[in-house]
C-alpha positions as CSV (number, residue, x, y, z in Angstrom):
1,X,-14.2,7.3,-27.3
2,X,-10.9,6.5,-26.0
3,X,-10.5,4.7,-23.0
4,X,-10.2,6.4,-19.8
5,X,-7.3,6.1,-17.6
6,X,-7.6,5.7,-13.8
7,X,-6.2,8.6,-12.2
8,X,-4.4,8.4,-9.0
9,X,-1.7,9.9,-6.3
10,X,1.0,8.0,-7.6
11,X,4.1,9.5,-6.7
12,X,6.1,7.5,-3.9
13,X,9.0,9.4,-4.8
14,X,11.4,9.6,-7.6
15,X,14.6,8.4,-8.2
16,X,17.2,10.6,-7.1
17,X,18.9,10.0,-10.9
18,X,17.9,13.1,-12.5
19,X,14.7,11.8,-13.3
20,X,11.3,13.5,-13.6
21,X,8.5,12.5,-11.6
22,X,5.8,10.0,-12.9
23,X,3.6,11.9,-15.0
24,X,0.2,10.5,-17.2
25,X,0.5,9.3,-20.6
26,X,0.2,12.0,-23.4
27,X,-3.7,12.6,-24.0
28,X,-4.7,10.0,-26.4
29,X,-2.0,7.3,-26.0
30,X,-4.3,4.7,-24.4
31,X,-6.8,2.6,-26.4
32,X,-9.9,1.8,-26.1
33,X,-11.0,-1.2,-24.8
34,X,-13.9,-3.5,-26.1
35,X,-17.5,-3.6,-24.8
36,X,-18.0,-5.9,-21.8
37,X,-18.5,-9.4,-22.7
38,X,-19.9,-12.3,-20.4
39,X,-18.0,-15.7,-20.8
40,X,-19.5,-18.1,-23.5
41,X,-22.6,-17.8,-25.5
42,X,-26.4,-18.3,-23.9
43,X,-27.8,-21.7,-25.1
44,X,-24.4,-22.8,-27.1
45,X,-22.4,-25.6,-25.4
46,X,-19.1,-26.2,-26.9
47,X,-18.0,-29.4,-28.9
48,X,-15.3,-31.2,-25.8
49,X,-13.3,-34.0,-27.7
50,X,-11.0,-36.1,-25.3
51,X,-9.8,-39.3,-26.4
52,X,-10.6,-42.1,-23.9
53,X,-7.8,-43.8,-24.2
54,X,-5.2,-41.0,-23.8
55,X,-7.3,-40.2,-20.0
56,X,-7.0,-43.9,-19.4
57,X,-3.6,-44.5,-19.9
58,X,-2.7,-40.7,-18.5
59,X,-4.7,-42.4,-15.2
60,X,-2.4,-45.8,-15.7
61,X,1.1,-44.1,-15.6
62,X,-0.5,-41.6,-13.3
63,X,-1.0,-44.8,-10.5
64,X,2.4,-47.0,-12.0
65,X,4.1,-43.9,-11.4
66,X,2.6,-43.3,-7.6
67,X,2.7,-46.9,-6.8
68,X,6.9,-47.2,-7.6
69,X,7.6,-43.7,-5.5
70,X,5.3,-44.3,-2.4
71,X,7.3,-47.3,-1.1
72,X,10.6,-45.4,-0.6
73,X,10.2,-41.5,-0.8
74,X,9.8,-38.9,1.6
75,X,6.4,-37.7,2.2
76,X,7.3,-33.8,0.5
77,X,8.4,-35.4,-2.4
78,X,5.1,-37.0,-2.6
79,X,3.8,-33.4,-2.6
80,X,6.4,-32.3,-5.1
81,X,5.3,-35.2,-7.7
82,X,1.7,-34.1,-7.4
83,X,2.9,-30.3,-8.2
84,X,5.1,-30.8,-10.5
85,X,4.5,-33.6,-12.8
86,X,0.7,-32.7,-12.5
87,X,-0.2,-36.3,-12.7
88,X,-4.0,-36.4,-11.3
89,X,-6.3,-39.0,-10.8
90,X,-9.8,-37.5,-11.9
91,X,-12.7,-39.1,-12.9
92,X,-13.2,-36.0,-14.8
93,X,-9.5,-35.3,-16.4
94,X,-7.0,-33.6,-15.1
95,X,-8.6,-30.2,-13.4
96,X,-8.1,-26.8,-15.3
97,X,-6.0,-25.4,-12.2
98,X,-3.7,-27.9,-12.6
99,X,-3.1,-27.7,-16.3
100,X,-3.1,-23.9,-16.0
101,X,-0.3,-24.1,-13.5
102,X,1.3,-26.8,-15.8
103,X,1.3,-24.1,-18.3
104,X,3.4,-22.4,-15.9
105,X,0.6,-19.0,-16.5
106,X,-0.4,-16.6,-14.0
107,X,-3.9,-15.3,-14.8
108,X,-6.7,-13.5,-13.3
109,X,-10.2,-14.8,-12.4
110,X,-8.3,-17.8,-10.8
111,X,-9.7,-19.3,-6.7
112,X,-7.9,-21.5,-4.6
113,X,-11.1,-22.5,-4.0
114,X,-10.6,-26.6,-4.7
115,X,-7.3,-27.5,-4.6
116,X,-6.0,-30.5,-2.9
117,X,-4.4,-29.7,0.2
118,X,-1.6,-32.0,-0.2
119,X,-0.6,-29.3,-3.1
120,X,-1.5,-26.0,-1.4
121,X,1.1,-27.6,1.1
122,X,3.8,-28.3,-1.1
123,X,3.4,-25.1,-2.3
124,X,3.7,-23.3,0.9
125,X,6.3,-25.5,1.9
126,X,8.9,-25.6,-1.7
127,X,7.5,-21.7,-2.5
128,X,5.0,-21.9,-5.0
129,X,2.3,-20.2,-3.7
130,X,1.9,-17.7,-6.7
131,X,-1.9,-16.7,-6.6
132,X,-3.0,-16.3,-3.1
133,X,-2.0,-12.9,-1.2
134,X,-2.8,-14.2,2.1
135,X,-0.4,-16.5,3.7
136,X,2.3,-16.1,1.8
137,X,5.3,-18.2,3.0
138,X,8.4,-16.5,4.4
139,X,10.3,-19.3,2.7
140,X,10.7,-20.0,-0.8
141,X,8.5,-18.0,-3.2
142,X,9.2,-18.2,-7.1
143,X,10.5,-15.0,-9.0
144,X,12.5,-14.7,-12.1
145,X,14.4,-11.7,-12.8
146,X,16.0,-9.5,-15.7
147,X,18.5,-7.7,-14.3
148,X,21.3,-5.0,-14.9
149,X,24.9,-4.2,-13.4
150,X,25.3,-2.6,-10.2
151,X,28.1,-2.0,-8.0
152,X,28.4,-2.8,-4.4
153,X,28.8,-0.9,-1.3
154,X,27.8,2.9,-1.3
155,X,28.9,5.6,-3.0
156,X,32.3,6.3,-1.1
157,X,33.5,2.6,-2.0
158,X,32.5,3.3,-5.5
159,X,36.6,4.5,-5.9
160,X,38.1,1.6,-4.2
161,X,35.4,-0.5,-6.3
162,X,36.7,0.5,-9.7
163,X,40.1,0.5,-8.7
164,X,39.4,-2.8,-8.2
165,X,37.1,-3.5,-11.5
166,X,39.6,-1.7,-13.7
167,X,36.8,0.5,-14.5
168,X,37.3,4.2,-15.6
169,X,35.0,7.2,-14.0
170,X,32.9,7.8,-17.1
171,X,28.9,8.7,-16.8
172,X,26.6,6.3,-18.1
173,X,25.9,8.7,-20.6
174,X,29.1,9.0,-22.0
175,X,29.7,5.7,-21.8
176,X,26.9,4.2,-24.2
177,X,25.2,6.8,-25.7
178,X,22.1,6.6,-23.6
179,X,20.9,9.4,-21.9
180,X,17.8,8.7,-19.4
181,X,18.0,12.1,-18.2
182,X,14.1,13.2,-17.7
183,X,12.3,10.0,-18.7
184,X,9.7,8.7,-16.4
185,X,7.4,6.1,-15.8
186,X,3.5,6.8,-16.3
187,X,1.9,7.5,-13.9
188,X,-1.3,6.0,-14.6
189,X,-1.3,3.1,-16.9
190,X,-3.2,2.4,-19.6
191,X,-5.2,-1.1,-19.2
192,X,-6.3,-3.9,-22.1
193,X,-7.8,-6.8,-22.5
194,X,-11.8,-7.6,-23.0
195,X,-13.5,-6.3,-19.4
196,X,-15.2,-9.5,-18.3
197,X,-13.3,-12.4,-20.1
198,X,-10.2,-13.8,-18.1
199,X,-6.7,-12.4,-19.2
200,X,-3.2,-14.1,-18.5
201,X,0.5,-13.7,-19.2
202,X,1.1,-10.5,-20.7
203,X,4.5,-9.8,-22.2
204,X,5.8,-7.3,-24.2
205,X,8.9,-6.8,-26.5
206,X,10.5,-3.1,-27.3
207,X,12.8,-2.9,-30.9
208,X,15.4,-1.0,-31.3
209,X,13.2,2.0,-32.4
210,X,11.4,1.9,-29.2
211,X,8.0,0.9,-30.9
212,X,6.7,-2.2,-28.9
213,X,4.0,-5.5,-29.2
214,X,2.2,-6.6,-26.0
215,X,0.6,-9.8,-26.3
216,X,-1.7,-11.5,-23.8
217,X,-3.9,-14.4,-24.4
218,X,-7.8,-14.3,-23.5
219,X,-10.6,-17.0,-22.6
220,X,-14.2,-16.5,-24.0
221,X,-15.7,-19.3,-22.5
222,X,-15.6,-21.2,-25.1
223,X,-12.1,-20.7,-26.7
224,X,-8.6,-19.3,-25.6
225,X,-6.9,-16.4,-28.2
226,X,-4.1,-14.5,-28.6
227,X,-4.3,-10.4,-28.2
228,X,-1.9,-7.8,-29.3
229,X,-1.5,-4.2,-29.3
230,X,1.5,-1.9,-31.1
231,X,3.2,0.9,-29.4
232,X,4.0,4.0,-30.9
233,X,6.1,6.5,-30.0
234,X,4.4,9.3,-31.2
235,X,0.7,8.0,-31.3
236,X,1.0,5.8,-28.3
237,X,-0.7,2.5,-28.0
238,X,-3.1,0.8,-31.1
239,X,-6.7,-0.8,-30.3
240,X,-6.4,-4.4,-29.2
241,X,-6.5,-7.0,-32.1
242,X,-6.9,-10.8,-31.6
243,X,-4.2,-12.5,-33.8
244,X,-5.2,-14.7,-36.3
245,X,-4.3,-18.6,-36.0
246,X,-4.7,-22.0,-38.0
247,X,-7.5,-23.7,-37.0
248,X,-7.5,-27.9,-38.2
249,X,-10.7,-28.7,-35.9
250,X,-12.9,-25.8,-35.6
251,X,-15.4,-27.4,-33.9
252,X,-13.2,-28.3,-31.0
253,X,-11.6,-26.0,-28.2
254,X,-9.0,-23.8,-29.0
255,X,-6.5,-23.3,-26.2
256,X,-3.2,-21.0,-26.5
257,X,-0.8,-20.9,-23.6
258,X,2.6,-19.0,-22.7
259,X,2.8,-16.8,-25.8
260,X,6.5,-15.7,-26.1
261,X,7.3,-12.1,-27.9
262,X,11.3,-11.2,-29.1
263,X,12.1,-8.2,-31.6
264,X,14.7,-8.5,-33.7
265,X,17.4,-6.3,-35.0
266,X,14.8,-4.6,-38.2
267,X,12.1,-4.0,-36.0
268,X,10.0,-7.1,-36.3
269,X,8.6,-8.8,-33.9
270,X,8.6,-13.2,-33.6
271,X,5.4,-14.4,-31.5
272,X,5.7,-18.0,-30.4
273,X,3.4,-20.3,-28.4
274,X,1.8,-23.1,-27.5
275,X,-1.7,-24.0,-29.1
276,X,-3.8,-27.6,-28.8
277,X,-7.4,-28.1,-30.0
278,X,-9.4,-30.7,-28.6
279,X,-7.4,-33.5,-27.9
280,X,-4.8,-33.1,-30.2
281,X,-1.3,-32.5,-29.1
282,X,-0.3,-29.3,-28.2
283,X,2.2,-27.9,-31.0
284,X,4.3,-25.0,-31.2
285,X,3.3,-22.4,-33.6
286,X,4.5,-19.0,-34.8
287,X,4.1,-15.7,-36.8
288,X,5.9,-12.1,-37.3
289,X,5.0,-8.9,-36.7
290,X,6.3,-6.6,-39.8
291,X,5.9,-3.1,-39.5
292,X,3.4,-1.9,-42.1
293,X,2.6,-5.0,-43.0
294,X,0.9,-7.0,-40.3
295,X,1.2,-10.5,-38.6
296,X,2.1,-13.1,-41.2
297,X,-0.1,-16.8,-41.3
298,X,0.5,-18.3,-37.7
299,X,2.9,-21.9,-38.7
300,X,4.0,-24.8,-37.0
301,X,7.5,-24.6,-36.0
302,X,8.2,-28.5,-36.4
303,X,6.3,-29.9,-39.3
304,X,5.7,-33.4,-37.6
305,X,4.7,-33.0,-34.0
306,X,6.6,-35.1,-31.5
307,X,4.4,-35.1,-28.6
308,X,2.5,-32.6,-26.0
309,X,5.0,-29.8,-25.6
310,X,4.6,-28.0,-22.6
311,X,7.2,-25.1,-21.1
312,X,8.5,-22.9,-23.9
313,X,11.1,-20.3,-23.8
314,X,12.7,-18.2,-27.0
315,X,15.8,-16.1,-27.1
316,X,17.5,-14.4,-29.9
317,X,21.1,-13.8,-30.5
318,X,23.1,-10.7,-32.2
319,X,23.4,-12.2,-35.5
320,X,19.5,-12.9,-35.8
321,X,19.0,-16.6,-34.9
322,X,16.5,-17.5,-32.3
323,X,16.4,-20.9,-29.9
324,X,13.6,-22.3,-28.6
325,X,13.4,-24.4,-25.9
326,X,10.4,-26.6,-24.5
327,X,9.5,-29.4,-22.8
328,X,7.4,-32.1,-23.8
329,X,6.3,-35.6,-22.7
330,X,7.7,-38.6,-24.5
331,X,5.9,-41.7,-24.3
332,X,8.6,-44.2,-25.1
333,X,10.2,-43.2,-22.0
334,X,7.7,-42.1,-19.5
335,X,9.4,-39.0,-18.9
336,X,8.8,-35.7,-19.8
337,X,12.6,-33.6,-21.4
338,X,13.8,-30.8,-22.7
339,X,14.0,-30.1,-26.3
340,X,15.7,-27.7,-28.7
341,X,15.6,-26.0,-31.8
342,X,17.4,-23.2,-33.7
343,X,16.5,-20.8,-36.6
344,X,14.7,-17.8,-37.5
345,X,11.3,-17.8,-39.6
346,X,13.7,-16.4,-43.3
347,X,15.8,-19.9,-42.7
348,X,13.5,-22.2,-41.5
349,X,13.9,-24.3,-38.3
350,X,16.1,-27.1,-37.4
351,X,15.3,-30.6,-36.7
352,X,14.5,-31.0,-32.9
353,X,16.7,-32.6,-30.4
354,X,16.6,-33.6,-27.1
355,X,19.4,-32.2,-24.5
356,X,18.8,-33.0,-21.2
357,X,19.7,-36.6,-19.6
358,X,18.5,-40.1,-20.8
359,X,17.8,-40.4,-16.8
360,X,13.6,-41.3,-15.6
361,X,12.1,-38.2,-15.0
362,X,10.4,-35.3,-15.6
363,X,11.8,-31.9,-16.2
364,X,10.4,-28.8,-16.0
365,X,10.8,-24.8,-16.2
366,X,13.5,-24.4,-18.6
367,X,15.3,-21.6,-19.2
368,X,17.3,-20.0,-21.7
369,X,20.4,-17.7,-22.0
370,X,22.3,-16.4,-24.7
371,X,25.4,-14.2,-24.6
372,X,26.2,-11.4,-26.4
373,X,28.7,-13.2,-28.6
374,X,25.4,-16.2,-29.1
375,X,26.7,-18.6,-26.9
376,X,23.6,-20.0,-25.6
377,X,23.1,-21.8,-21.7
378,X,19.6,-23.7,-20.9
379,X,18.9,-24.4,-17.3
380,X,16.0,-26.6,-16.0
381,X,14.7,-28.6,-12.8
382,X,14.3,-32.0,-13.2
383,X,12.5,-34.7,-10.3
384,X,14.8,-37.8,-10.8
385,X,12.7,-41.1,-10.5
386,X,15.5,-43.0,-9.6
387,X,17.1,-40.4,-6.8
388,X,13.6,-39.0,-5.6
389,X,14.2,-35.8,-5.7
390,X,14.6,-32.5,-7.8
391,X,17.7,-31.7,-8.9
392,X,19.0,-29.1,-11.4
393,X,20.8,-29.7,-14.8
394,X,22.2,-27.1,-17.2
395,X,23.1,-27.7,-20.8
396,X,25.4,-25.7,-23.5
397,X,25.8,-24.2,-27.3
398,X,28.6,-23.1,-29.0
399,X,29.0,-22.3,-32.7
400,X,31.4,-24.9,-32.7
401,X,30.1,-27.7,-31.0
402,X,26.6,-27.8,-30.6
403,X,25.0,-28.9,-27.3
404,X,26.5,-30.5,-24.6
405,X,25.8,-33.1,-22.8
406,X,23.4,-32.2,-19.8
407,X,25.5,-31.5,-16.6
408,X,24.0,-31.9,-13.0
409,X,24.5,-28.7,-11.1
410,X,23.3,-29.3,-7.6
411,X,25.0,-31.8,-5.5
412,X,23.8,-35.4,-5.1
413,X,20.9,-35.7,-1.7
414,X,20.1,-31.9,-2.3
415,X,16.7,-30.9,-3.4
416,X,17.7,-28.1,-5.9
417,X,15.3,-26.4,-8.0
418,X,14.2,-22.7,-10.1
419,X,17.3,-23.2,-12.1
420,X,19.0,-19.6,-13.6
421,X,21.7,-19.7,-16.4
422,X,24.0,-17.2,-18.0
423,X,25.6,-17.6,-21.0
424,X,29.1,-15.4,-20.8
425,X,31.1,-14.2,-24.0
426,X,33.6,-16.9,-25.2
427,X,31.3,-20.0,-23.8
428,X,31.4,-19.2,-19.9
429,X,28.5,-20.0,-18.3
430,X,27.3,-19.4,-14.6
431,X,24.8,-21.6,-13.0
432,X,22.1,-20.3,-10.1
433,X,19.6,-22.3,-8.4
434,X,17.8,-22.8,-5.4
435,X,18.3,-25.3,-2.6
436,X,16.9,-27.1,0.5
437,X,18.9,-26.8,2.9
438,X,19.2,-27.7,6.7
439,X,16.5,-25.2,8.1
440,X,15.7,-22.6,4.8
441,X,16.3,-22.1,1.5
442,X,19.6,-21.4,0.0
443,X,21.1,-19.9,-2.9
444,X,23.7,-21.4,-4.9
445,X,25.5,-20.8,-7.6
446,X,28.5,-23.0,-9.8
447,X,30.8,-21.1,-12.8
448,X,31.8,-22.7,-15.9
449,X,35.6,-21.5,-17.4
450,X,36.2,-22.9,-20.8
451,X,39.2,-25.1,-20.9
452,X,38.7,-25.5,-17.0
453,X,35.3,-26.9,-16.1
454,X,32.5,-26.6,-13.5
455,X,33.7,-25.1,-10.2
456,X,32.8,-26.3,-7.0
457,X,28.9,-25.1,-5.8
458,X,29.1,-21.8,-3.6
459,X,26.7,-20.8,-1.3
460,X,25.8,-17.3,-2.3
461,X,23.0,-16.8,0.8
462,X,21.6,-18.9,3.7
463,X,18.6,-16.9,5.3
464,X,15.9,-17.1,8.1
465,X,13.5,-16.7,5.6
466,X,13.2,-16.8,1.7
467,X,16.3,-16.8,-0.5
468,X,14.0,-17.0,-3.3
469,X,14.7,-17.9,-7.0
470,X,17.6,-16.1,-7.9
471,X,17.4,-14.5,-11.6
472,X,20.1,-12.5,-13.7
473,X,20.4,-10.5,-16.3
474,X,21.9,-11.4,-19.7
475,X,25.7,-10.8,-20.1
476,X,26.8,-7.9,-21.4
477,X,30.1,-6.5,-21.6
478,X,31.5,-9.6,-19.3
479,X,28.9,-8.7,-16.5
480,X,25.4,-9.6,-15.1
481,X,23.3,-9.2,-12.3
482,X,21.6,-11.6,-9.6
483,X,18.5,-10.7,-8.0
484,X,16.0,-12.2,-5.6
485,X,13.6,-11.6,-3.0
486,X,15.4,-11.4,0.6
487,X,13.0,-11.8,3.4
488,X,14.5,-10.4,7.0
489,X,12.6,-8.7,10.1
490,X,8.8,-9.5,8.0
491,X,10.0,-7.5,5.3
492,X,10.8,-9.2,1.8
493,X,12.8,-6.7,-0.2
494,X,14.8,-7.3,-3.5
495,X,18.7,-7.9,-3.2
496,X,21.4,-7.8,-6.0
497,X,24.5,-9.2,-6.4
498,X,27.1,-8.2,-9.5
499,X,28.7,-10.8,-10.9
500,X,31.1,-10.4,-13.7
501,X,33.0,-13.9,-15.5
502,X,36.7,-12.5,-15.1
503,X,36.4,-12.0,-11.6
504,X,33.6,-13.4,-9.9
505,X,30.5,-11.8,-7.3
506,X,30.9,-8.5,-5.5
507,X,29.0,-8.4,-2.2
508,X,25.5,-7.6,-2.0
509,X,23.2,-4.5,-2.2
510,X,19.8,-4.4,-1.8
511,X,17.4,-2.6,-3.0
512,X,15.0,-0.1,-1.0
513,X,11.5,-1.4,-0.3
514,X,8.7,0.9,-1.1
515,X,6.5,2.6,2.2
516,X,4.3,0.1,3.1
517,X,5.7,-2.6,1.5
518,X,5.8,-6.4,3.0
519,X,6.5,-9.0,0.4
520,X,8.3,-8.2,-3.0
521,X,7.5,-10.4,-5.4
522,X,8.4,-11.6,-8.7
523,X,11.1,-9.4,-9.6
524,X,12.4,-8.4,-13.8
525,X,14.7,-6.3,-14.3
526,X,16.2,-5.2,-17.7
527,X,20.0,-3.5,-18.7
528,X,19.7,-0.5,-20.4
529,X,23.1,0.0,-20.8
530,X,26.1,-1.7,-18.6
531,X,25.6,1.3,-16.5
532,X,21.8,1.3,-16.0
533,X,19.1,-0.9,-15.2
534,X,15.5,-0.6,-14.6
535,X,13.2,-3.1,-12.6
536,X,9.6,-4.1,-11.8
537,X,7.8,-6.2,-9.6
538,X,5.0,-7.0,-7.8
539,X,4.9,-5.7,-4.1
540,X,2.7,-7.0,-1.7
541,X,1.0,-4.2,0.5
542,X,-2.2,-3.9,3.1
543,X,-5.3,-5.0,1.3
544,X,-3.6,-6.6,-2.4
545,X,-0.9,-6.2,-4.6
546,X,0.7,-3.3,-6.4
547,X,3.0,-2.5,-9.1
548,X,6.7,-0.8,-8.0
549,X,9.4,-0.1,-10.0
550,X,13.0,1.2,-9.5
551,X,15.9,2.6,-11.6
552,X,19.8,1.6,-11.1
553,X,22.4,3.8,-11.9
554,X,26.1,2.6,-11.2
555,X,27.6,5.1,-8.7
556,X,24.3,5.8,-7.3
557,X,22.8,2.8,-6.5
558,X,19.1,1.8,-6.7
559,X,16.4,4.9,-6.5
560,X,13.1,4.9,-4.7
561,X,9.9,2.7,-5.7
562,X,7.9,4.6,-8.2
563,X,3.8,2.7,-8.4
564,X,3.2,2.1,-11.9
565,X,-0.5,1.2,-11.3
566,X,-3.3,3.0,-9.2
567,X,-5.1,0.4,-7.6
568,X,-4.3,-2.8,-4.7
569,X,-5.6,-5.9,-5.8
570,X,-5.3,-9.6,-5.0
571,X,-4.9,-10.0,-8.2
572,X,-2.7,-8.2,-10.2
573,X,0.9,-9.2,-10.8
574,X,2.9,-11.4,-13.4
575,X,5.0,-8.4,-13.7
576,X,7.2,-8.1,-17.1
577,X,9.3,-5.1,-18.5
578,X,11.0,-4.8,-22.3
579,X,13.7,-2.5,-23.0
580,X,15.3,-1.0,-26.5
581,X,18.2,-0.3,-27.5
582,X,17.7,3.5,-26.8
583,X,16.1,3.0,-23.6
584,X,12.7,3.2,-24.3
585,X,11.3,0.7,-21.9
586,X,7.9,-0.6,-21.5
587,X,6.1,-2.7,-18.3
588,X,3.2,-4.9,-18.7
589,X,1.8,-6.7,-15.8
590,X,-2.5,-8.4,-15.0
591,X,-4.3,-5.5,-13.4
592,X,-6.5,-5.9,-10.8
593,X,-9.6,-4.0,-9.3
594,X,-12.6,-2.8,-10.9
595,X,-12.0,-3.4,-14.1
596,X,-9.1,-6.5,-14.5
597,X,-7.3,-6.6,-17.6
598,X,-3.3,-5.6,-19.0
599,X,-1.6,-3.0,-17.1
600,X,0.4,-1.0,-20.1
601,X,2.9,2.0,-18.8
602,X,6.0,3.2,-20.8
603,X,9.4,4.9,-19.4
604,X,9.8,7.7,-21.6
């Protein structure tokens, strides 16, 4: 029996693009889902290894740590140590909320219920209250985008606009070869996932053929796995399969965290993450998706561990390589740093190297971009132990040179943080972050030229509210988007900004809030072409949290919010969308309501 899909009202109205109206999947393109299960096993309790002496000393550094920073720093960045370097003094270890947010995951089944307070308030206060609907802060709340090109001003300026660009009247269409004329949204999605076990981070990857892989990762109780499910075109969505992985200590709990999914050019599919059993340190492991053929046998991506990694990010570049990025804690200098490697599972992976400063600290959040040439940008926050505060550092690849050396982006006595690269053709870079300024938050931004350096940091946006975390999307033809959450009046809507490396930012245009809508949060957005761009996010509304999406075409601007799911619900978001190269796009997001699991729906 296949599974049902909620129906619903759905329409909030269409973009005014040519496109059709949301309409439900074709009949049988949703899976079925597996029988109910309860968390763990009646009577079975599982085997727990932690190592004494790794909690002790954890505890040691933990109070060194505190001790050396009380004397002299300001009581937020207190709070900001305790959030972000999630060093905890438990008798029991370090608490699961903690290490799930040090995971950087956004999962269901998760209660506020029991965290400190000095944390709840540094995340009201720096804008990392991710899992609450009530309260939100007006001030700083923590998106990351994928966004596509779009002009400013409305459509009589669109003239004066490419005058100004150089650009010629052309229709999207003609332009690259992608017509969305007619495709839609579902309008009911089709929903994942084992009802009753707790789900997190979905993603989802689309090849060039428009088949697509959603992974998620789920927790029995007892262990934590990974899930997948292939789209097909014609036959829709596959039955759920776990993935299989390498198990040294079987005996001892499994845990996976922050699976990362990128197709490549011959419709394969890499899936990376992060997987720890008992107390062993948590290693980086792969496997590929080969159409017809399977996952291969999960693999370590560095042969000789080099210590607990923590954030990981993966890109791929034109010609096929991939770099992965991650942090990890090293104990020779009490600091946790950002590391790199480079490859592809036919070539093999290259030895790890550090690339962020020799400085005290600890870094977190990396992120990567890589051009469409495969110049590659990595941006990250880092709280400096000799400074106090957060501050944001970006480094570089070229073919030529390697990595640079990492270059501080935010200017000395500034908090800065939620750090945003672009990689540009030809090595230019531009750098986005966050910053605390005066009365709110601010959003800044710095551009590398080859041959001419770092410009000066330029204030992109002071508000009375939230500037958020700005996000862009990857450069393409010498032009990306910014995007971020603009609060004004008690309404946060999305704003955008096109940037392009010859000649800098165009002024901003924002995008139309749903009816109903409050709080957007947690905007991606994906180029479908230079011309078009689609977008999702999480919109807060009376009762919960929905789904919205949108669709930008140049000349037009940004259509009207289209729901992709049917129900409100505290807790669904963690919103993600995948595009191919012929447009065939696909959202995943956590679903609420009745029955929580992975929110699947497809633009076709």
């Amino acid at each position: 029996m296949r599974n049902t899909v909620v129906m619903s009202v759905l329409v909030m109205g269409w973009l005014a693009c040519g496109d059709a109206p949301p309409r439900p999947p074709p009949p049988g393109f949703c899976p079925e889902r597996p029988a109910a299960q309860v968390p763990g096993r009646p009577g079975q309790v599982p085997l727990r290894v932690r190592s004494p002496e790794r909690l002790d000393a954890w505890r040691a550094r933990v109070g060194l740590a505190r001790t050396a920073m009380s004397a002299g720093a300001p009581e937020r960045f207190e709070m900001w140590r305790a959030g972000e370097e999630r060093l905890h003094t438990s008798s029991a270890g370090v608490p699961e909320r903690f290490e799930m947010w040090r995971a950087g995951e956004e999962r269901l089944h998760t209660s506020s219920a029991g965290a400190p307070e000095h944390f709840d308030a540094w995340r009201a206060r720096e804008g990392r209250t991710r899992t609450s609907p009530a309260g939100v802060p007006e001030r700083i709340e923590a998106w990351r985008t994928r966004a596509g090109l779009a002009p400013a001003g409305s459509p009589e300026n669109i003239e004066v606009w490419r005058a100004r660009t150089g650009l010629s009247y052309v229709t999207p269409s003609a332009q690259t070869g992608v017509d969305l004329s007619g495709r839609s949204w579902w309008a009911t999605p089709c929903l994942v996932g084992t009802p009753g076990l707790e789900v997190a981070t979905p993603r989802v990857a689309v090849t060039e053929s428009g088949r697509a892989m959603a992974v998620w990762t789920e927790n029995d109780g007892l262990d934590e796995w990974l899930w997948a499910s292939e789209y097909t075109p014609t036959t829709g969505w596959a039955p759920a399969r776990k993935v299989d992985l390498f198990r040294e200590l079987p005996d001892d709990e499994l845990r996976v965290r922050q699976p990362q999914v990128v197709a490549d050019g011959e419709g394969r599919v890499l899936l990376m993450w992060l997987q720890s059993e008992g107390s062993a340190a948590t290693q980086l492991w792969f496997t590929r998706h080969v159409p017809g053929e399977g996952w291969s046998k999960a693999d370590r991506v560095l042969a000789h561990p080099l210590g607990d990694a923590t954030n990981l990010e993966l890109a791929r570049d034109a010609a096929g390589g991939f770099t992965v990025i991650w942090t990890q804690f090293d104990g020779d200098t009490f600091s946790e740093n950002v590391w790199s490697t480079r490859g592809s599972p036919s070539t093999g992976w290259e030895s790890a190297r550090r690339i962020d400063t020799p400085a005290p600290g600890f870094s977190l959040e990396p992120r990567v971009s890589v051009s469409s040439d495969g110049h590659v940008v990595v941006g990250w926050d880092r709280f400096d132990e000799l400074e106090g505060i957060p501050v944001v550092w970006l480094s570089r690849w070229t073919p030529s040179e390697g990595w640079s050396a990492a270059e501080r982006m935010s200017p000395p006595g500034v908090d800065g943080f939620y750090a945003e690269p672009v990689a540009g053709s030809g090595g230019a870079a531009l750098a986005l972050w966050s910053g605390l300024g005066a009365v709110e938050v601010e959003l800044w931004a710095r551009r590398f030229v080859p041959g001419s350096g770092w410009s000066s940091p330029e204030l992109l946006e002071e508000v009375l509210g939230s500037s958020g975390a700005a996000q862009a999307s990857p450069e393409r033809d010498g032009r990306t988007l910014v995007v971020w959450p603009r609060a004004r009046d008690g309404v946060t809507r999305l704003s955008s900004r096109p940037f392009e490396f010859t000649r800098g930012f165009r002024p901003r245009e924002d995008v139309a809030p749903p009816p109903q809508g409050l709080v957007a949060l947690d905007p991606r957005v994906v180029t479908v072409s230079p011309w078009e761009s689609l977008a999702v996010w999480t919109q807060e509304v009376e009762g919960g949290r929905r789904i919205a999406a949108s669709r930008y075409v140049l000349g037009r601007g940004w259509g009207p919010a289209t729901w992709l799911d049917t129900e409100t619900s505290a807790r669904t978001g963690s919103a993600r969308v995948a595009v191919g190269a012929q447009g065939g796009a696909v959202a995943t997001w956590l679903h609420g309501g009745e029955a929580p699991g992975v929110g699947l729906s497809v633009f076709q």
